[in-house]
PDB file of N, CA, C and O in Angstrom:
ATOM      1  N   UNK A   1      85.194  93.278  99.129  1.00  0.00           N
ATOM      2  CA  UNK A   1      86.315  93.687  99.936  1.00  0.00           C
ATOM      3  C   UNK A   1      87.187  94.654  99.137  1.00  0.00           C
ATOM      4  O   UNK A   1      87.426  94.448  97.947  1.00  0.00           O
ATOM      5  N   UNK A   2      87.643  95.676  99.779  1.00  0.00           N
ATOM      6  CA  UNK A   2      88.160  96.727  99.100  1.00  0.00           C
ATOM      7  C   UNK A   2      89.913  96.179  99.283  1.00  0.00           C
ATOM      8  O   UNK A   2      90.394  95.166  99.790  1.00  0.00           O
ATOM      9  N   UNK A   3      90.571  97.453  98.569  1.00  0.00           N
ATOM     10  CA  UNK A   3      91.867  96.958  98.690  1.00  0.00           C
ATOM     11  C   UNK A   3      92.766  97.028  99.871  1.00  0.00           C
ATOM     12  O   UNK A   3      93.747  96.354 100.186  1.00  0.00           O
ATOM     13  N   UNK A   4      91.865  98.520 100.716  1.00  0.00           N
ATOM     14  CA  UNK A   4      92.570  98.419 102.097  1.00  0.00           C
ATOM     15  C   UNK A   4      92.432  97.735 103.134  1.00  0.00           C
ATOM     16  O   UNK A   4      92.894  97.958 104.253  1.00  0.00           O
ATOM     17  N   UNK A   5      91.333  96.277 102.527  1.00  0.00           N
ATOM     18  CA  UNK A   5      91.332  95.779 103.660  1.00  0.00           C
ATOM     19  C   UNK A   5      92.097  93.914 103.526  1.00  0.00           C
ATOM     20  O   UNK A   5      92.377  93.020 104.325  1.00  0.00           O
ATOM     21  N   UNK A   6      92.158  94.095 102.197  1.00  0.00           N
ATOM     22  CA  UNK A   6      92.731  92.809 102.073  1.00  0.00           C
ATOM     23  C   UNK A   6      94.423  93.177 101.940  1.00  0.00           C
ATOM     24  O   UNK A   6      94.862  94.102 101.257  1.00  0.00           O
ATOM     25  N   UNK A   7      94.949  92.577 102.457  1.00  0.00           N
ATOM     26  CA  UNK A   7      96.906  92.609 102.504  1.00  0.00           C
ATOM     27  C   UNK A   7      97.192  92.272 100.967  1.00  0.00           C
ATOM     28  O   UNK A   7      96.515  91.567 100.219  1.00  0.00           O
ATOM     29  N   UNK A   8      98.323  92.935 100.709  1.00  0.00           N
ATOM     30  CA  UNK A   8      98.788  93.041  99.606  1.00  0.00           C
ATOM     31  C   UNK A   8     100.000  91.715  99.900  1.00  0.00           C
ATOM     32  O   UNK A   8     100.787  91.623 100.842  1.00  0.00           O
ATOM     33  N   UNK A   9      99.809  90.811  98.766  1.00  0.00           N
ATOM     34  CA  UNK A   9     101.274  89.656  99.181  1.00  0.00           C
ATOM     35  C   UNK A   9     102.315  90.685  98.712  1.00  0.00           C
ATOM     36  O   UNK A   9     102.402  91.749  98.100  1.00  0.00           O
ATOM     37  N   UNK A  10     103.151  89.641  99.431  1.00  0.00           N
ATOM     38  CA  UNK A  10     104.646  89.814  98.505  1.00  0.00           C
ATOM     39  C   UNK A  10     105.044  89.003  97.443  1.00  0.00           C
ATOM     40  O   UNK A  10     104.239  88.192  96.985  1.00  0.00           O
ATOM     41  N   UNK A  11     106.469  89.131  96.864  1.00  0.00           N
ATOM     42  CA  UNK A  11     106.539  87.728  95.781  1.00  0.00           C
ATOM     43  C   UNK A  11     106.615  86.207  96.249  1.00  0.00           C
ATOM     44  O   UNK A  11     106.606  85.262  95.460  1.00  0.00           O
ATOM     45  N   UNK A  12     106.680  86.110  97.428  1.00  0.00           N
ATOM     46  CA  UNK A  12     106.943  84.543  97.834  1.00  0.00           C
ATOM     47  C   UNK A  12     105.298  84.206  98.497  1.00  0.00           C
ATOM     48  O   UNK A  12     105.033  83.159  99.089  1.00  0.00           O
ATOM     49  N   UNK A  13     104.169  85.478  98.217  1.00  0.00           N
ATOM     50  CA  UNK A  13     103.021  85.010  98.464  1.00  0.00           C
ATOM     51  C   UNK A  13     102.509  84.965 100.353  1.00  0.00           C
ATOM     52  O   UNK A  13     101.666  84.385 101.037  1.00  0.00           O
ATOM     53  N   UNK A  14     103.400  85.763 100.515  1.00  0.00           N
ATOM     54  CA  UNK A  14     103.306  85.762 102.193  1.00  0.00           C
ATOM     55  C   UNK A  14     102.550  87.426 102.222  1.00  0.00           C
ATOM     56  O   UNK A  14     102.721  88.186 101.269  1.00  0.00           O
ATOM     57  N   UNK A  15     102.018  87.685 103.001  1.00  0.00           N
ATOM     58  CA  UNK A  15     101.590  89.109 103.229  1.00  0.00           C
ATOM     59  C   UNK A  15     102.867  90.291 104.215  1.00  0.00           C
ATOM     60  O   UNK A  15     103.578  90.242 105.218  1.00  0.00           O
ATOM     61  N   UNK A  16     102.495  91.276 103.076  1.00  0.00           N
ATOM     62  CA  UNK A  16     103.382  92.690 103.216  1.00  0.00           C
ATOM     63  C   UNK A  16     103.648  92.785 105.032  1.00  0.00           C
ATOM     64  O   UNK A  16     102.877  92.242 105.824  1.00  0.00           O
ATOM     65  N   UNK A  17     104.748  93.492 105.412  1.00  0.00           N
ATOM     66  CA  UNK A  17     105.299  93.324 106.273  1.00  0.00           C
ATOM     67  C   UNK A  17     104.982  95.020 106.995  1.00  0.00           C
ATOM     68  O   UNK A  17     105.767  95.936 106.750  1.00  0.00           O
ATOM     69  N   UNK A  18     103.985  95.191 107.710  1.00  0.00           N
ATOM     70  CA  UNK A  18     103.834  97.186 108.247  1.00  0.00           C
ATOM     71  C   UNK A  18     105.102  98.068 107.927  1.00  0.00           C
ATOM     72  O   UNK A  18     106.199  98.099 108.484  1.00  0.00           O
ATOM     73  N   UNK A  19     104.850  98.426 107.381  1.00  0.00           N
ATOM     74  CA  UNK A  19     106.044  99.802 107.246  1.00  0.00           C
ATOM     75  C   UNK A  19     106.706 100.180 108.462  1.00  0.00           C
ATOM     76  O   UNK A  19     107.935 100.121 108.519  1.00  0.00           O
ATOM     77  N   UNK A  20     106.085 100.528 109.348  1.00  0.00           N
ATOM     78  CA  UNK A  20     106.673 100.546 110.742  1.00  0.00           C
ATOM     79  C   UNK A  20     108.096  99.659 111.001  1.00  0.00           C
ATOM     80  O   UNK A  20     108.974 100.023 111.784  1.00  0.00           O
ATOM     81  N   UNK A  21     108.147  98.352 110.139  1.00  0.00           N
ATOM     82  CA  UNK A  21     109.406  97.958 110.113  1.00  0.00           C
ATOM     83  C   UNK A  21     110.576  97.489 109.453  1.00  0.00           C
ATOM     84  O   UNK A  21     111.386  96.569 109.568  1.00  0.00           O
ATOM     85  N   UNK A  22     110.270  98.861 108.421  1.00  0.00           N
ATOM     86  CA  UNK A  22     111.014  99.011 107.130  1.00  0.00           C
ATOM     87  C   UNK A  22     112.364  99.270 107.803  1.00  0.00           C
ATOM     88  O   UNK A  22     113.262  98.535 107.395  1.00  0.00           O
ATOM     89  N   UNK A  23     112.725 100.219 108.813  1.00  0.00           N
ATOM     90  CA  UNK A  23     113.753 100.514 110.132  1.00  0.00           C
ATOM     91  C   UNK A  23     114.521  98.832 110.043  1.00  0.00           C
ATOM     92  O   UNK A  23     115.741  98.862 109.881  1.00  0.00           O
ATOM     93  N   UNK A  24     114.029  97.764 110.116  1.00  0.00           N
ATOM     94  CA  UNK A  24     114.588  96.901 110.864  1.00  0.00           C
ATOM     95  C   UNK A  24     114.724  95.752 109.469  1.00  0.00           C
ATOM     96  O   UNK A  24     115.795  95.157 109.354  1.00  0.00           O
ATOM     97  N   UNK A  25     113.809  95.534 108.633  1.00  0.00           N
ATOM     98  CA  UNK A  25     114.023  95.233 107.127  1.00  0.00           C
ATOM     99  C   UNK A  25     114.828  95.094 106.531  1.00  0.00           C
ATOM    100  O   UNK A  25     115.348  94.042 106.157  1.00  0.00           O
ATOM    101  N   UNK A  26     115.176  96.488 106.257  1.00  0.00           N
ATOM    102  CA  UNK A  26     115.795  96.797 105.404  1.00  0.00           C
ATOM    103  C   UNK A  26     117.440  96.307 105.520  1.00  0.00           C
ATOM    104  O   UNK A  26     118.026  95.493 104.807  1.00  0.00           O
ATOM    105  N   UNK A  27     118.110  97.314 106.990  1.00  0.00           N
ATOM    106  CA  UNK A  27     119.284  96.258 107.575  1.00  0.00           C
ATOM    107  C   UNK A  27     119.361  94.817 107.152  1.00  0.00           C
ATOM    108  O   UNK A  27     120.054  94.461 106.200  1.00  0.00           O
ATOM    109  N   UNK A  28     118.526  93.872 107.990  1.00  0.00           N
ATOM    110  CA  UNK A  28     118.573  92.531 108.024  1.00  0.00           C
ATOM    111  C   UNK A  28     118.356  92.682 106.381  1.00  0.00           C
ATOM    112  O   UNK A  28     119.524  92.915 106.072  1.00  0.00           O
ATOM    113  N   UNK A  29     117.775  92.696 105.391  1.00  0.00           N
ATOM    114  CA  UNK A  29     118.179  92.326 103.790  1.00  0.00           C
ATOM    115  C   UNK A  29     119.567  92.801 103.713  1.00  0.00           C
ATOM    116  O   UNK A  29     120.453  92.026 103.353  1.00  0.00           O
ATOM    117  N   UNK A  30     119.723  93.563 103.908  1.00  0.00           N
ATOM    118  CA  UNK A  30     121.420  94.004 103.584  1.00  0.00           C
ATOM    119  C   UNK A  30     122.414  93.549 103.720  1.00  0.00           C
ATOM    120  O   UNK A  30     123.343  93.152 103.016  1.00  0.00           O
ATOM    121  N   UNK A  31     122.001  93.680 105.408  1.00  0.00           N
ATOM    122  CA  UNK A  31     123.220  92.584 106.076  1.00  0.00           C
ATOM    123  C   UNK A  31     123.441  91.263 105.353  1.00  0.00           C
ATOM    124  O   UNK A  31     124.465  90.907 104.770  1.00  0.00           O
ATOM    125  N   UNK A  32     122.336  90.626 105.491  1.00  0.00           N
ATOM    126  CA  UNK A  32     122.306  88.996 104.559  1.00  0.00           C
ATOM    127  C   UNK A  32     123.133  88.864 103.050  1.00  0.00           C
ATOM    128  O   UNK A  32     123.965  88.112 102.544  1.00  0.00           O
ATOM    129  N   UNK A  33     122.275  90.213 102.632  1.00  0.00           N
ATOM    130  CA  UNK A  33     122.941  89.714 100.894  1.00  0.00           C
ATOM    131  C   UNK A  33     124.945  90.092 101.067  1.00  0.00           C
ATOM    132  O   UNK A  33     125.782  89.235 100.782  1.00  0.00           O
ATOM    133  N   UNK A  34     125.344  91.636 101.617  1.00  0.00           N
ATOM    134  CA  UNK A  34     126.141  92.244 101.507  1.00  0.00           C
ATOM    135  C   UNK A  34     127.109  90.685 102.046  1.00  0.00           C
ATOM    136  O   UNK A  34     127.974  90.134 101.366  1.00  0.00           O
ATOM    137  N   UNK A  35     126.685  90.301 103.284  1.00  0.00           N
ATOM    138  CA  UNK A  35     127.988  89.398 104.301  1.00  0.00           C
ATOM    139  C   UNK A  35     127.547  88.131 103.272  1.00  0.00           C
ATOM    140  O   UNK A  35     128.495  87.347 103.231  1.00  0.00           O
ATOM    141  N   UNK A  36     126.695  87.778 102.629  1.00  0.00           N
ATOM    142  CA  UNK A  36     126.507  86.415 101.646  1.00  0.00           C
ATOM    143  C   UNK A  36     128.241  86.577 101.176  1.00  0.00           C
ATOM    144  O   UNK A  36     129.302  86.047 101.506  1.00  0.00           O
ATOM    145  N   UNK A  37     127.632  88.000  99.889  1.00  0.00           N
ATOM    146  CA  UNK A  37     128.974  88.295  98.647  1.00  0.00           C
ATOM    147  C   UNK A  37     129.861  88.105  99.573  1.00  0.00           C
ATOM    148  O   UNK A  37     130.124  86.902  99.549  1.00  0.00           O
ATOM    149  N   UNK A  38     130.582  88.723 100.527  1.00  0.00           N
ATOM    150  CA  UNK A  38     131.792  89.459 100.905  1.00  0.00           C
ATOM    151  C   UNK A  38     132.459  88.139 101.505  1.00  0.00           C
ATOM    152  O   UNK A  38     133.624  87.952 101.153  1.00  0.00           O
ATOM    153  N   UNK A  39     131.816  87.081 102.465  1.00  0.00           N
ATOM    154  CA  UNK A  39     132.136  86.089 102.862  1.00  0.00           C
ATOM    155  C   UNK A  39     132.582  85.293 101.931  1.00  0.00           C
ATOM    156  O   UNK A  39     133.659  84.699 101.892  1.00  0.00           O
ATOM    157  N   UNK A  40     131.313  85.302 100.824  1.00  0.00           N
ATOM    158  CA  UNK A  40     132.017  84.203  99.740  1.00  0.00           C
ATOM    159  C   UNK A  40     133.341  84.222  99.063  1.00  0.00           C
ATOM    160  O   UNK A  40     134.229  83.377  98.949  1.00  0.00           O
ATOM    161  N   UNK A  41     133.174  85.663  98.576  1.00  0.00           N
ATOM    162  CA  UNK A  41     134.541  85.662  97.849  1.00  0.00           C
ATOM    163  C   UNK A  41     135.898  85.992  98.684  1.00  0.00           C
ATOM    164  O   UNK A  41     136.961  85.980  98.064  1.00  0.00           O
ATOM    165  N   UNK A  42     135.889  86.283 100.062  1.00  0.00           N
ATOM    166  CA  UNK A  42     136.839  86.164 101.165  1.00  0.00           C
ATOM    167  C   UNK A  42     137.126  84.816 101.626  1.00  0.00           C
ATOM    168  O   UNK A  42     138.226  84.452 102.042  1.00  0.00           O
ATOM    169  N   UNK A  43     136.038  84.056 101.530  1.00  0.00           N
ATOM    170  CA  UNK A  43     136.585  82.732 102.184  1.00  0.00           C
ATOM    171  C   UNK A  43     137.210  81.737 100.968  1.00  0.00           C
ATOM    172  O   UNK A  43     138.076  80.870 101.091  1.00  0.00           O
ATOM    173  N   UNK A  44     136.309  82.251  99.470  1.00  0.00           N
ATOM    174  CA  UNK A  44     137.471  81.609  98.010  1.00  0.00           C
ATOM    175  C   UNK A  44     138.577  81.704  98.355  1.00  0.00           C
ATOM    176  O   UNK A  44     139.288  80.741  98.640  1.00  0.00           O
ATOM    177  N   UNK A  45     139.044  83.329  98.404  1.00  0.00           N
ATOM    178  CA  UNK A  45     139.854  83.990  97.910  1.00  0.00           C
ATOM    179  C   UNK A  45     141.041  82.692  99.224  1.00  0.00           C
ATOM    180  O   UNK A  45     141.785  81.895  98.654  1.00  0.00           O
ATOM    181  N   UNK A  46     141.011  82.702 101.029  1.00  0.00           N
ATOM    182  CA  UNK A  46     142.093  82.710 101.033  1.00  0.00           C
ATOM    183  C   UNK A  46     141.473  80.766 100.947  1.00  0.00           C
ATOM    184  O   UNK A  46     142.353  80.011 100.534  1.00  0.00           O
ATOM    185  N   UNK A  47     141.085  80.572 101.049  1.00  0.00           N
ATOM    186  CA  UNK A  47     140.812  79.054 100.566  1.00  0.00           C
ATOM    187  C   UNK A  47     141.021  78.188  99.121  1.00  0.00           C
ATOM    188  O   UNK A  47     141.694  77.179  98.910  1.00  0.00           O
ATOM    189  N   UNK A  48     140.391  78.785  98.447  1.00  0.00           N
ATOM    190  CA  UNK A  48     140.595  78.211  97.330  1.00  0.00           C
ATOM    191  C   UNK A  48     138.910  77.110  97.141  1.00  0.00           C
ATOM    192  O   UNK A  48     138.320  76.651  98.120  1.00  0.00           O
ATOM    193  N   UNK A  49     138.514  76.936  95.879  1.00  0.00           N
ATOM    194  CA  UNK A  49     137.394  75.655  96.152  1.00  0.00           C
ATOM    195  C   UNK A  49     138.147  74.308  96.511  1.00  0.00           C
ATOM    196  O   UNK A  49     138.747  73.555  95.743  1.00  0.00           O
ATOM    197  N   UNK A  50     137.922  74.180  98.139  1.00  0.00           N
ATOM    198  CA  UNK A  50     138.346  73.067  98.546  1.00  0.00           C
ATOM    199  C   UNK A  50     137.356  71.971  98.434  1.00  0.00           C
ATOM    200  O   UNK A  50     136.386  72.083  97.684  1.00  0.00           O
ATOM    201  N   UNK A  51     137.652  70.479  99.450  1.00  0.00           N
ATOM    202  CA  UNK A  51     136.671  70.110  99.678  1.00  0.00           C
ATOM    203  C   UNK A  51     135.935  70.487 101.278  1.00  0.00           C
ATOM    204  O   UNK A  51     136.598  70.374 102.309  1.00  0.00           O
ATOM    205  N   UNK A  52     134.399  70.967 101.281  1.00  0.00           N
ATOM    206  CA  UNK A  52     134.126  71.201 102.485  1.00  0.00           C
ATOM    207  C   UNK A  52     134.097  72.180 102.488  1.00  0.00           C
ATOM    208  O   UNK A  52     133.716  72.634 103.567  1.00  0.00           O
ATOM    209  N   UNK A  53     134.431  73.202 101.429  1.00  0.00           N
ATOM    210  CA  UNK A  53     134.369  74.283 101.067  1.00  0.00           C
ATOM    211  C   UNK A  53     133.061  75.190 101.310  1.00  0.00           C
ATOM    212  O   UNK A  53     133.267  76.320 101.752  1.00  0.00           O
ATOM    213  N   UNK A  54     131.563  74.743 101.027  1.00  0.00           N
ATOM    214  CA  UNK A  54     130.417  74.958 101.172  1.00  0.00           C
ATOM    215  C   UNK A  54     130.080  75.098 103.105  1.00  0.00           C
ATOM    216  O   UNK A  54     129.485  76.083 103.542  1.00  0.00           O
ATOM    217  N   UNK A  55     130.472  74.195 103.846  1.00  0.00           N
ATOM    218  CA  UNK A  55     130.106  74.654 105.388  1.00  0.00           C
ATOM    219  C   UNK A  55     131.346  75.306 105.664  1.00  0.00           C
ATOM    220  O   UNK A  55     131.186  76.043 106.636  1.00  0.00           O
ATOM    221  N   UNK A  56     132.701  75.358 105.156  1.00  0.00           N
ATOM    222  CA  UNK A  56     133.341  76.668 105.806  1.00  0.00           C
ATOM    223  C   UNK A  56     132.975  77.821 105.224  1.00  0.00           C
ATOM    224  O   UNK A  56     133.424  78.778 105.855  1.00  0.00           O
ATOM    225  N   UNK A  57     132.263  78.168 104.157  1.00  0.00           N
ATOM    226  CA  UNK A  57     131.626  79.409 103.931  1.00  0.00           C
ATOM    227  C   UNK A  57     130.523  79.642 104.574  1.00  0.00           C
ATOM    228  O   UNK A  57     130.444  80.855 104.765  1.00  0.00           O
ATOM    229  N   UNK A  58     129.506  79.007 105.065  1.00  0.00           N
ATOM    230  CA  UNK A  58     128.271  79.225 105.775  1.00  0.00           C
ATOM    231  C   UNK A  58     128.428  79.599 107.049  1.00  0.00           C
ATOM    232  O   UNK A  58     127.692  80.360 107.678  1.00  0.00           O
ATOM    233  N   UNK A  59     129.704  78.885 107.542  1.00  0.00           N
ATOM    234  CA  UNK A  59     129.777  79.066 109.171  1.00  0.00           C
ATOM    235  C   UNK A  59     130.657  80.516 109.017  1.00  0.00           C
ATOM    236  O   UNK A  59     130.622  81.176 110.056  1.00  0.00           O
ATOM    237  N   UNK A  60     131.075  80.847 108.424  1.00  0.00           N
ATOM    238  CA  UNK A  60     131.495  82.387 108.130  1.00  0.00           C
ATOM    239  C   UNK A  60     130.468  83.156 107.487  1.00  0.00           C
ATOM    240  O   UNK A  60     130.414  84.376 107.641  1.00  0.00           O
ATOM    241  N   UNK A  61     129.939  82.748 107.028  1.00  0.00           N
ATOM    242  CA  UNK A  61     128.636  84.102 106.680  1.00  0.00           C
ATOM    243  C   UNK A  61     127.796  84.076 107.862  1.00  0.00           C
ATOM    244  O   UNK A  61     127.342  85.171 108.195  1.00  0.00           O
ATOM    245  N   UNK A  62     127.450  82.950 108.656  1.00  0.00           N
ATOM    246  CA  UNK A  62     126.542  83.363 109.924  1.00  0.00           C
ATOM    247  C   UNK A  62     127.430  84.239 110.835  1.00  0.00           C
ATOM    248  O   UNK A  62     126.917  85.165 111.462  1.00  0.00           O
ATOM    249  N   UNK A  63     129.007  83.916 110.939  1.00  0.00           N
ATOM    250  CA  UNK A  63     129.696  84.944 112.138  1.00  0.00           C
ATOM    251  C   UNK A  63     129.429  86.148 111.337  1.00  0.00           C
ATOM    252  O   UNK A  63     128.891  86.996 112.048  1.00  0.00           O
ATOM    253  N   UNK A  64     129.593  86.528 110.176  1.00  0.00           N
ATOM    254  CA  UNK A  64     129.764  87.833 109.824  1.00  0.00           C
ATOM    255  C   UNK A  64     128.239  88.360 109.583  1.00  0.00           C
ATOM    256  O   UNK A  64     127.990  89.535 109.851  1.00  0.00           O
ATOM    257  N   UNK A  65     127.537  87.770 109.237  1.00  0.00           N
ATOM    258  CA  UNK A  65     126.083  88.107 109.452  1.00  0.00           C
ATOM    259  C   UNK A  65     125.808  88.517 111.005  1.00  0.00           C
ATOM    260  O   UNK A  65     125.299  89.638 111.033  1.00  0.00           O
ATOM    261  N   UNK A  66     125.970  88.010 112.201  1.00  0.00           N
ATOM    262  CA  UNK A  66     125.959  88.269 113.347  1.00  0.00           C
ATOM    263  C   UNK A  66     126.297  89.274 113.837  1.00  0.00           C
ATOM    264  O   UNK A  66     125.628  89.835 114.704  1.00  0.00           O
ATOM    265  N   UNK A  67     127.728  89.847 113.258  1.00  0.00           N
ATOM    266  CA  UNK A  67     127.921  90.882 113.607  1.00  0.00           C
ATOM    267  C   UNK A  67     127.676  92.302 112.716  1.00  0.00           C
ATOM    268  O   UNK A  67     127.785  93.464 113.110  1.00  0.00           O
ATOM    269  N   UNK A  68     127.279  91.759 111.275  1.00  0.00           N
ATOM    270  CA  UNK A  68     126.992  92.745 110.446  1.00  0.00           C
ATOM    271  C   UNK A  68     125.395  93.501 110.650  1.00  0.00           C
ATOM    272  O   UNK A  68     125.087  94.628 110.263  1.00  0.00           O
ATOM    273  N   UNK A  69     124.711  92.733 111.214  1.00  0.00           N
ATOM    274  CA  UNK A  69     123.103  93.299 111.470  1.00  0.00           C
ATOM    275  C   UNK A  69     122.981  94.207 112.503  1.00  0.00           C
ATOM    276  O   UNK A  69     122.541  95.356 112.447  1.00  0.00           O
ATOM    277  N   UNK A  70     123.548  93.393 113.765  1.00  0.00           N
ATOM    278  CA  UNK A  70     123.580  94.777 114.909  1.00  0.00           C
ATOM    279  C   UNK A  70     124.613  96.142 114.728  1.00  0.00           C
ATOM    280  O   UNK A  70     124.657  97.131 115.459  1.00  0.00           O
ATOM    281  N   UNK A  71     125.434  95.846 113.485  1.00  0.00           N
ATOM    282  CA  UNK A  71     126.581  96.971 113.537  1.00  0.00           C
ATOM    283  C   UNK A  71     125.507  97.710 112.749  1.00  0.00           C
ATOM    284  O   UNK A  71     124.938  98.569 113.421  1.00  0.00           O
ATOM    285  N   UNK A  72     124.998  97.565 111.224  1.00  0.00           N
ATOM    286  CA  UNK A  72     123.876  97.962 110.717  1.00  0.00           C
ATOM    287  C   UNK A  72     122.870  98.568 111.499  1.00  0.00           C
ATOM    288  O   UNK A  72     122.793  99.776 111.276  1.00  0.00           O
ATOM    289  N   UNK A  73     122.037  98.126 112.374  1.00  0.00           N
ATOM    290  CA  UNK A  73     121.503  98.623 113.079  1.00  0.00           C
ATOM    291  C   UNK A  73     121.687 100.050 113.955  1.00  0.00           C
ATOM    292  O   UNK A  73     120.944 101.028 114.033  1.00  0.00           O
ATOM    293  N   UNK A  74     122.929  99.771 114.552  1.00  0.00           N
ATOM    294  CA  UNK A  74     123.464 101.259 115.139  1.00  0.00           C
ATOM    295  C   UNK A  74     123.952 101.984 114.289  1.00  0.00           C
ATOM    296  O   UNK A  74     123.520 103.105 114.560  1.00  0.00           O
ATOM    297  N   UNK A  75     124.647 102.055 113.340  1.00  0.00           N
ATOM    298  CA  UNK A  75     125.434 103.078 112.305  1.00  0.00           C
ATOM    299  C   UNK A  75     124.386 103.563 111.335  1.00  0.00           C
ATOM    300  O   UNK A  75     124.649 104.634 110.788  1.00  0.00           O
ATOM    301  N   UNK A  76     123.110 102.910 110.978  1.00  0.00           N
ATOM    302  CA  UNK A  76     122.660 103.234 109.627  1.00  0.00           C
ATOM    303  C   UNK A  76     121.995 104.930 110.205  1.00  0.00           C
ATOM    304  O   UNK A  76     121.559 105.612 109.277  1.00  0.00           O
ATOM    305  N   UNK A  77     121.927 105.503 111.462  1.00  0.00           N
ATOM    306  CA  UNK A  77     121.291 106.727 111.370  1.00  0.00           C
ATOM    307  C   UNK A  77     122.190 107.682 111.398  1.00  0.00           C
ATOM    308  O   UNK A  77     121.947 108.880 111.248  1.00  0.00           O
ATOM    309  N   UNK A  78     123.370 107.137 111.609  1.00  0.00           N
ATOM    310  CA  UNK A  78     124.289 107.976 111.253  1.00  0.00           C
ATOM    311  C   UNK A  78     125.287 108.292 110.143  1.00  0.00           C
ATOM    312  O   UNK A  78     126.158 109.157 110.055  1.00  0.00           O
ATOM    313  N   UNK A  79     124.800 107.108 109.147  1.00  0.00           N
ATOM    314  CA  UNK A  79     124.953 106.985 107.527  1.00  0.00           C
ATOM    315  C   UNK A  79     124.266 107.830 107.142  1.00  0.00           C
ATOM    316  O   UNK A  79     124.715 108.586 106.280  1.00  0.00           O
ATOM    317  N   UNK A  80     122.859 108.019 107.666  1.00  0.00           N
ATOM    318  CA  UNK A  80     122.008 108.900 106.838  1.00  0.00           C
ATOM    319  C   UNK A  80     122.106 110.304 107.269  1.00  0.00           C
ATOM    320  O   UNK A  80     121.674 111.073 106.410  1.00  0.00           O
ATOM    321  N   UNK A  81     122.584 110.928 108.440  1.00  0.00           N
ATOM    322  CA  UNK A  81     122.951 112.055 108.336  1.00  0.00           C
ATOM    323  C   UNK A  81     123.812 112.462 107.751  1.00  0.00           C
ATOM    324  O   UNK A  81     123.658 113.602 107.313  1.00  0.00           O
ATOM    325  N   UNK A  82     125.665 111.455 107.334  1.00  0.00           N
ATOM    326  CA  UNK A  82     126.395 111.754 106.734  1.00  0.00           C
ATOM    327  C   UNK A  82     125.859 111.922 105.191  1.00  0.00           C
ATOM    328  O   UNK A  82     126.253 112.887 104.535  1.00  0.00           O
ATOM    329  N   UNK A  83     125.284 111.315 104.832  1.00  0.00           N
ATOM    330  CA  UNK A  83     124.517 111.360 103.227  1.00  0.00           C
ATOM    331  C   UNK A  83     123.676 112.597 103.359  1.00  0.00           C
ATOM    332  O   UNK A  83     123.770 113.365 102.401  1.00  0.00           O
ATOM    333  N   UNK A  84     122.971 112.915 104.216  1.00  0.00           N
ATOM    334  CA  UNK A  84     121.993 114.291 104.283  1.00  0.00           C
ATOM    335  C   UNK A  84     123.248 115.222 103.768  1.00  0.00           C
ATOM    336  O   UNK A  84     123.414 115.753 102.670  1.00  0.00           O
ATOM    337  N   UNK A  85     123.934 115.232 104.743  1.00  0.00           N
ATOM    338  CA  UNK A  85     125.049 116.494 104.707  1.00  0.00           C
ATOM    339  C   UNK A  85     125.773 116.485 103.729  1.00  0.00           C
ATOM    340  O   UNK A  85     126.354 117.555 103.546  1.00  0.00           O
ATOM    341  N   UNK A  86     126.126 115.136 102.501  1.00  0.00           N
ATOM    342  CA  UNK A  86     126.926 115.244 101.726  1.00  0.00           C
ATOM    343  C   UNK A  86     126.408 115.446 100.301  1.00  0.00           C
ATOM    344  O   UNK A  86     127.077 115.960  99.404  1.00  0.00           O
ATOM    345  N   UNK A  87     125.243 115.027 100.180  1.00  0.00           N
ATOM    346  CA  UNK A  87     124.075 114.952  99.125  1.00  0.00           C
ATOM    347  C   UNK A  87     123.262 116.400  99.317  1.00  0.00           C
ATOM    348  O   UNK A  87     122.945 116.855 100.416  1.00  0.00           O
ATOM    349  N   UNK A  88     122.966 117.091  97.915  1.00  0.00           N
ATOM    350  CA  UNK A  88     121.790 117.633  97.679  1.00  0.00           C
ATOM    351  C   UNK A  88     120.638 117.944  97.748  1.00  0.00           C
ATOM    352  O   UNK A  88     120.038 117.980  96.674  1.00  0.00           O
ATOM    353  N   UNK A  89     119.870 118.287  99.008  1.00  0.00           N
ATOM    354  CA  UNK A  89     118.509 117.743  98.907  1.00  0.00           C
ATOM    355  C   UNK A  89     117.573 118.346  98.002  1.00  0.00           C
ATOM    356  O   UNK A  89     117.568 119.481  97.524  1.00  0.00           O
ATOM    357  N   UNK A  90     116.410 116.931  97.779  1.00  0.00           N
ATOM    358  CA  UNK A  90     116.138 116.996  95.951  1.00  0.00           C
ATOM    359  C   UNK A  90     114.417 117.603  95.574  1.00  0.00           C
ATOM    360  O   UNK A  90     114.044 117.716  94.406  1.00  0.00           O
TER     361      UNK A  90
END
């Protein structure tokens, strides 16, 4: 068996995901990690480590995850024209 016919894993051992939906990927990783940070240290910041502290941060990273993926979704092609136009092409 050659290499193009066997799937290449990933690191968690699951097989590579078609490029075709690198478009939709990439967002959803973003969204996740970016609203993880931003929630966490927003919900410290006006909280403090309480107790119970751990599900009022989760139930705020899923609202802001919710709305951070579909906003991602619509804006990122128009991120990348603003970056075309502001950047060098290389």
């Amino acid at each position: 068996m050659n290499a193009r016919t066997t799937p290449q894993k990933t690191f968690l051992g699951t097989p590579r995901i078609p490029a075709r939906y690198a478009g939709i990927v990439m967002p959803l990783l973003l969204s996740l990690l970016m609203t993880l940070v931003v929630s966490l240290i927003s919900t410290l910041r006006a909280l403090g480590p309480i107790d119970g502290f751990l599900g009022t941060w989760l139930g705020a990273w899923g609202l802001s995850w919710l709305v951070a993926f579909p906003t991602l979704l619509l804006v990122l092609p128009i991120v990348r024209r603003l970056t075309a136009a502001l950047v060098e092409s290389g």
